[in-house]
N, C-alpha and C positions, 0 to 999 in steps of 0.2 A: 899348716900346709894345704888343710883339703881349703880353706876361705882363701888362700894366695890365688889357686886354681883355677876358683869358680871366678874369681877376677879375670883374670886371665883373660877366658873366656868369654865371659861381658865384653872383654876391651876389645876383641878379636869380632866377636858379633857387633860391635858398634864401625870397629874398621869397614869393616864390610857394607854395612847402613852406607855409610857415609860416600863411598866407592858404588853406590849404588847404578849412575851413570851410564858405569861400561858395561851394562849388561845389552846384550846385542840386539837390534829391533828385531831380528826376525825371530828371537826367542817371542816375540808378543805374536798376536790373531792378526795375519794381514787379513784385510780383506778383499776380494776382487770381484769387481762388476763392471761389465763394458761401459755401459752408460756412466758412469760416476768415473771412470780411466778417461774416457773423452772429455768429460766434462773437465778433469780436474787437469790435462792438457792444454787443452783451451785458455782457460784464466790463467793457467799459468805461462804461457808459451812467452808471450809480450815481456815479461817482469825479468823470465831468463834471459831475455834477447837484450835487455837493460842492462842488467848487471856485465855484459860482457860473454855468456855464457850460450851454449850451444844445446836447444831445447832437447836436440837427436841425443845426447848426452846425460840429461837431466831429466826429474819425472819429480812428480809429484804420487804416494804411497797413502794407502789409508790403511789406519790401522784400530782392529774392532776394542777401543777401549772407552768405558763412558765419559773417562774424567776432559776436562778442557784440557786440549795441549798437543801444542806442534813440536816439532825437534828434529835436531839432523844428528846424523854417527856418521860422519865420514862420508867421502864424496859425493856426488852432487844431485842428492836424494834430500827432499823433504819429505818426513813421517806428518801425516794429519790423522789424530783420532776421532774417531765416530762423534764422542763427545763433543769435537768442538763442532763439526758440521749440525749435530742438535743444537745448540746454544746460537748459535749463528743467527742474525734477521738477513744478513742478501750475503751474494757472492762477492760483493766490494768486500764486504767485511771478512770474509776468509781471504782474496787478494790480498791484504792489509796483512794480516796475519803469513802470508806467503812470502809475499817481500822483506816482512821482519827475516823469515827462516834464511831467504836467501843471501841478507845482507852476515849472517852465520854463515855460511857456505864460502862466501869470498872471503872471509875474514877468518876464516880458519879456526873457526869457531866450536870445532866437534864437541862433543860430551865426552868423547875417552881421550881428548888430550890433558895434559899436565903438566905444560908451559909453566902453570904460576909456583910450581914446585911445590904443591902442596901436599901431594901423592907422595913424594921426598920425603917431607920434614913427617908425615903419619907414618910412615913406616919405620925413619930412626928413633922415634919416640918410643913407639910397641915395641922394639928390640931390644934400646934399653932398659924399656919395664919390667921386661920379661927376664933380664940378663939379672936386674937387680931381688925382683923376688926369687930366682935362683939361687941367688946370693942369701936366702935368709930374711928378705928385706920387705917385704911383700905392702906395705903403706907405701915405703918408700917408690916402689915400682909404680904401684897403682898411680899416685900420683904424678910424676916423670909421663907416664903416658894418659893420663889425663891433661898434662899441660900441654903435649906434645898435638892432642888429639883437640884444643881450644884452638893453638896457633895456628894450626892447619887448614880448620873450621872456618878461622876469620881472612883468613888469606884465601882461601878458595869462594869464598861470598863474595868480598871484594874483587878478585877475579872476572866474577861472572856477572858483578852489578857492572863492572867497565864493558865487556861483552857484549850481554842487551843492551845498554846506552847505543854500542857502537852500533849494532845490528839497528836499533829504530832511524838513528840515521840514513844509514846505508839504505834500506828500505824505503826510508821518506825520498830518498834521490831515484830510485827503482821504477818506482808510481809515477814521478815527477816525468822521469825520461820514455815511460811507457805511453804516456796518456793517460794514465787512470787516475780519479779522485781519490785522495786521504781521507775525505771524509769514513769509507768504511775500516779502517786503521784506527781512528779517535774512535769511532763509532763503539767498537769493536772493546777497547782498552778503557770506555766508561762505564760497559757493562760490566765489566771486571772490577772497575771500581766502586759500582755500587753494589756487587758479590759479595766485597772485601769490606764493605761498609755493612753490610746485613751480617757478617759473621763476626762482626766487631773488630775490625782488624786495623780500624782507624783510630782505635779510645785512647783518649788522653792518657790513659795508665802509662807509669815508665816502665813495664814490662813487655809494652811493644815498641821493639825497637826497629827499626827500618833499614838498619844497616847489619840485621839478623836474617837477612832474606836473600836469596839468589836474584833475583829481578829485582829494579829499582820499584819504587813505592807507582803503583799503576796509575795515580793522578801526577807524581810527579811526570812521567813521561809523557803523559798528555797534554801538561804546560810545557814542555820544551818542545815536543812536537809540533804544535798546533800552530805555531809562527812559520816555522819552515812550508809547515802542505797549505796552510792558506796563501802563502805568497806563490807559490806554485800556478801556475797556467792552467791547470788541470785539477785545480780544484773544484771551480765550478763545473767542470766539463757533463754531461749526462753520462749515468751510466749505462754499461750496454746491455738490453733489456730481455736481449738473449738468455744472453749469461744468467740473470734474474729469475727469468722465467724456469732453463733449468733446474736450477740450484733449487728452487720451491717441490719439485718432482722428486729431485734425486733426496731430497731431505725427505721429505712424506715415505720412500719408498725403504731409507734408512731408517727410520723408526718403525714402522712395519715389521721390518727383519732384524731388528735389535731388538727393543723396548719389548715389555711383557701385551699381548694381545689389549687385555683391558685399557690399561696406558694409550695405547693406540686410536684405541675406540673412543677414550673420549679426547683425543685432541682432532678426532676428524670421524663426528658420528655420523651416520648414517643420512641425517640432514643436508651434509655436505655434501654436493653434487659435484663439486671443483674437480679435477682430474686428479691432482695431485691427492687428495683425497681416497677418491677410485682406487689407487696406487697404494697406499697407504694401507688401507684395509683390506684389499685384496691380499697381501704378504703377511695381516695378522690375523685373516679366517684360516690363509693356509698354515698358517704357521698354527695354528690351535686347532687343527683338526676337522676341519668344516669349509671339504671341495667343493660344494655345490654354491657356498655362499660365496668362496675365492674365484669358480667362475664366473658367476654373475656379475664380480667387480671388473674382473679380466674382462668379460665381453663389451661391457661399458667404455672402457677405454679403448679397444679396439675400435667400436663402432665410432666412437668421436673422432680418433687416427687409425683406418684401417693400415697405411702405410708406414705406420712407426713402429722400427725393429726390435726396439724395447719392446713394448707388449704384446708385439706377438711373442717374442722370444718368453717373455711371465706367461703366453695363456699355453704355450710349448713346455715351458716347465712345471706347471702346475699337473699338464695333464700327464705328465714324464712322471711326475711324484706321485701321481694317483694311480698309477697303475695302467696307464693308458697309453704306451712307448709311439702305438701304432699311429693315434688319434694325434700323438703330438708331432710327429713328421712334418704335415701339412704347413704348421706355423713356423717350426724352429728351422726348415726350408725355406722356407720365405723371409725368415728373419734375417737367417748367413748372406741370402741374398742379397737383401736388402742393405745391411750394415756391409757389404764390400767385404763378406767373409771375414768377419770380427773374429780373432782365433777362439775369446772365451764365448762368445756364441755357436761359432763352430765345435769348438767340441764336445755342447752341450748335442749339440745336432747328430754327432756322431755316436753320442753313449746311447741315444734312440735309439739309434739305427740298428746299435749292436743290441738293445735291449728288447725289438723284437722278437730277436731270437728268429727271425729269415736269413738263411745263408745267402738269400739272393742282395741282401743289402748289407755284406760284406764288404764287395771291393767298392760301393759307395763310401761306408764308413772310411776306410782307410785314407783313399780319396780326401776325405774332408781333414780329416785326424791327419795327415801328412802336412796338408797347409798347415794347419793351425798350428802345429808345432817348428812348422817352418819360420811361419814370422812370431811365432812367442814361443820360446825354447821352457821357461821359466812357468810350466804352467803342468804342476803334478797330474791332475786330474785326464788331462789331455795323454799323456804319455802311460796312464794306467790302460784307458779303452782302448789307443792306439797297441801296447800290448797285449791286449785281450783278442783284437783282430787280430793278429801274427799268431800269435796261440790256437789261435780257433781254423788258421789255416795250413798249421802242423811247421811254421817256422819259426824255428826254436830259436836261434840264432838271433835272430832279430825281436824274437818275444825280451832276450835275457839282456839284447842291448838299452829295450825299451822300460825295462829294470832297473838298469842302472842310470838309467838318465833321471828316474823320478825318483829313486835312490839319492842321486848325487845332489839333486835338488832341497832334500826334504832333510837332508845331513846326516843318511845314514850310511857310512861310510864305509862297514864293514859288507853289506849286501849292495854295494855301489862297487866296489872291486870285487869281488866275487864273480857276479853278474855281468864285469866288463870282461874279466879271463873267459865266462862263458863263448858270450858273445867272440871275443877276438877267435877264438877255436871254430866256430863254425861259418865266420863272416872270409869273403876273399880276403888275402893279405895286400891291405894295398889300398883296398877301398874305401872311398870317403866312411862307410859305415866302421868298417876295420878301426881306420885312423881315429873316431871317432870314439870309439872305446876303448883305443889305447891309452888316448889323453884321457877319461874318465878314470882307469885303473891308477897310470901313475897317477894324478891329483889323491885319488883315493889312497894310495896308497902312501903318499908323502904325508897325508895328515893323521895318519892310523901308526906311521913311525912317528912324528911329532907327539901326537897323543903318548904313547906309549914313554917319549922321552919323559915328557911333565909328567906324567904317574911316579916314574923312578927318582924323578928330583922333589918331588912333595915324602918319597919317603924317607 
C-alpha cells in the first residue's frame, strides 16, 4: 500500500508538470521602465492596428525571466521576457516575435485554454488510477494513468503544433499589412535553429522526435514561412532606424539591471564609448556598489543628450539610491517634465520629494503622486509614497484607501478589504474616493469568499 501511494503521488506531481501553463504571468517578476513601455508601444502599435485590434486595449508586458520566450494568458496582453530582448540582434526581430504572439491573441490561442480536451482525458485517467489502486490494484492503477497521462500528452502537442503553425501565419499577414519586413521573424527563428542545432536537438537519433514538441521543428517553420514574407511588399521595405536605434539602449540598459555586473563589463568594457554602452555600465557599477563610477557613466550620457528624460531620470535615481533624495530633485524634475509626466518617472520624482524629509515638499509630492496614479492606476510603488504623503499629513482615510489600492493590486486581498472598510468609514459617503473603496472591498471581498469556497472543496 505504502509503494501504491508514493505512485499516486508521482502521477499527481506529473499532473501538475504537465498543467504547467495555467500558472498566472503575474505570479512571474514583471518588470517596469518608462523607456522600454514606450519603446515596446511603439513597435507594437502598427502589428495591433493589423490584426484588427485596438492598441488603447492591447500592451505589450516584460517579464524579468532569462529564458527565450514570448506568450499570452488571456486577453489582449503579450508577455516578453527579458531573455528574449537579450538574445535579440534588432527590434524587427522582436516585432517578428510580436506578430507571432498576436496572431495567438486572435486565434484564441491562451495557455489556460483546453479546447483540445486534453485537460479531460488527464484528469479521467488519474481518477481511474487512483479508483483502481483503491481497489487493491495498484500496477493496475499506475498504469491506466500512465496511459491516460501519454494520450493526453500527445494530443495536447499536437494541439499546440496546429496553434504556432496558425499563429506564424497570422503574424506573417500582420508584418505584411503593417509595413514591416519578415526578414526579422526568419531572422529571429534561425537563431533558434542554430540553438537547437548546438544542443543537438537536430541528430539523426530516433529518440528525437519532432512530433514530441509543442512548437513545430524551428526550421520547419522557416521553410514554410519564408515563401509567404518574401512575396510580401514589405519585405524589402527598410527598417525603421528609430526603432533600431532604441532597441540597442534599452537592451544595453537591460543587461545592466539583469545580468551579474562582471557579464556586463565585459559585453560593453570601458573601451566602449557607444552610449548604449554608457547605459549599460552605469546600471552595473550601480548595481555593484560603486556610485562614483555610476555617476561618471550617468554624466556621460547626460552631457551627449542633456534633454533625454531617460538619463536624467538614471542620474535622478542613482543619486535617490545613494542617499542624495535632495541632489536628485533637480533631474528626476526635469525628467517628469520632460517625458510629459510619465507616471513611472513621476513617481520616482515624488518618492524624492517625500524622501527629503521637507514638509515643504509635501503638497508637491502629492501633486505629482496624484497624476501618476491618475493615468496608471496599476503601479504599487506610486500608491505606497502617495500613502505616505496622506500619512504624513494626519489623513487617515485616504492613507488606508491608498492601502488598499496597492493591496488590491499586488493580491493581497485580505489588507485590500480591511483597508477599503477603513477608508469607506472616514471618506464622504458618496464620493468618487468613497465609491472607490467600496468597489475595492466588495472585489476583495468576493474573492476571500471564493477562496474560502475552494479551501472547503479540496477538503
Amino acid at each position: 500500500m505504502i509503494v501504491g501511494m508514493k505512485r499516486v503521488v508521482a502521477w499527481l506531481a506529473l499532473l501538475c508538470l504537465t498543467c504547467f501553463a495555467v500558472q498566472p504571468a503575474m505570479a512571474q517578476s514583471m518588470l517596469r521602465d518608462a523607456e522600454t513601455e514606450a519603446w515596446l508601444s511603439d513597435i507594437s502599435r502598427p502589428l495591433f492596428q493589423a490584426a484588427g485590434l485596438s492598441p488603447a486595449n492591447a500592451k505589450v508586458v516584460l517579464i524579468q525571466d532569462p529564458s527565450i520566450n514570448a506568450f499570452v494568458a488571456g486577453g489582449q496582453i503579450v508577455y516578453i521576457h527579458t531573455g528574449l530582448l537579450d538574445a535579440a540582434d534588432s527590434a524587427n526581430q522582436v516585432q517578428g516575435v510580436i506578430a507571432h504572439e498576436i496572431g495567438h491573441i486572435v486565434g484564441g490561442h491562451a495557455v489556460f485554454q483546453n479546447d483540445g480536451g486534453y485537460t479531460n482525458i488527464s484528469i479521467l485517467s488519474l481518477l481511474l488510477g487512483v479508483a483502481a489502486i483503491a481497489a487493491g490494484s495498484p500496477e493496475a492503477g499506475t498504469g491506466m494513468m500512465m496511459m491516460g497521462q501519454r494520450a493526453a500528452m500527445g494530443k495536447y502537442l499536437a494541439y499546440s503544433r496546429v496553434q504556432e503553425s496558425s499563429a506564424d501565419a497570422a503574424g506573417a499577414r500582420y508584418l505584411g499589412t503593417a509595413g514591416i519586413s519578415g526578414k526579422g521573424m526568419l531572422g529571429f527563428f534561425n537563431k533558434l535553429t542554430k540553438q537547437m542545432h548546438s544542443y543537438g536537438y537536430y541528430s539523426t537519433s530516433p529518440e528525437v522526435d519532432p512530433f514530441a514538441q509543442t512548437h513545430p521543428m524551428s526550421q520547419q517553420r522557416v521553410e514554410t514561412l519564408t515563401a509567404d514574407l518574401q512575396a510580401n511588399a514589405a519585405w524589402n521595405k527598410p527598417i525603421n532606424q528609430d526603432f533600431e536605434t532604441r532597441f540597442k539602449r534599452i537592451q544595453a540598459k537591460l543587461r545592466g539591471y539583469v545580468n551579474e555586473p562582471k557579464a556586463t563589463l565585459r559585453l560593453y568594457p570601458p573601451s566602449d564609448e557607444s552610449l548604449p554602452a554608457h547605459y549599460a555600465r552605469a546600471y552595473a557599477y550601480h548595481k555593484s556598489g560603486y556610485p562614483d563610477q555610476a555617476a561618471a557613466e550617468t554624466s556621460a550620457l547626460v552631457k551627449a543628450a542633456p534633454n533625454d528624460p531617460y538619463f536624467l531620470e538614471l542620474e535622478g535615481q542613482i543619486l535617490l539610491e545613494s542617499g542624495k533624495p535632495a541632489e536628485a530633485l533637480a533631474p528626476l524634475r526635469e525628467a517628469t517634465r520632460r517625458s510629459n509626466s510619465q507616471p513611472l518617472i513621476a513617481a520616482t520624482f515624488g518618492h524624492a520629494l517625500i524622501a527629503t524629509e521637507d514638509k515643504a515638499n509635501l503638497a508637491e509630492a502629492e501633486s505629482v503622486l496624484r497624476q501618476a496614479v491618475a493615468r496608471d492606476r496599476e503601479n504599487p510603488f506610486a500608491w505606497v509614497n502617495l500613502g505616505t504623503v496622506y500619512d504624513r499629513k494626519g489623513d487617515q482615510a485616504r492613507t488606508a484607501l491608498a492601502t488598499a489600492e496597492r493591496s488590491n493590486l499586488v493580491g493581497d486581498t485580505r489588507t485590500a478589504l480591511i483597508s477599503a472598510r477603513a477608508a469607506m468609514n472616514g471618506l464622504p459617503q458618496g464620493s468618487s474616493d468613497w465609491i472607490r473603496a467600496q468597489d475595492i472591498m466588495m472585489v476583495s471581498q468576493t474573492a476571500m469568499e471564493e477562496d474560502k469556497r475552494n479551501k472547503r472543496r479540496g477538503n
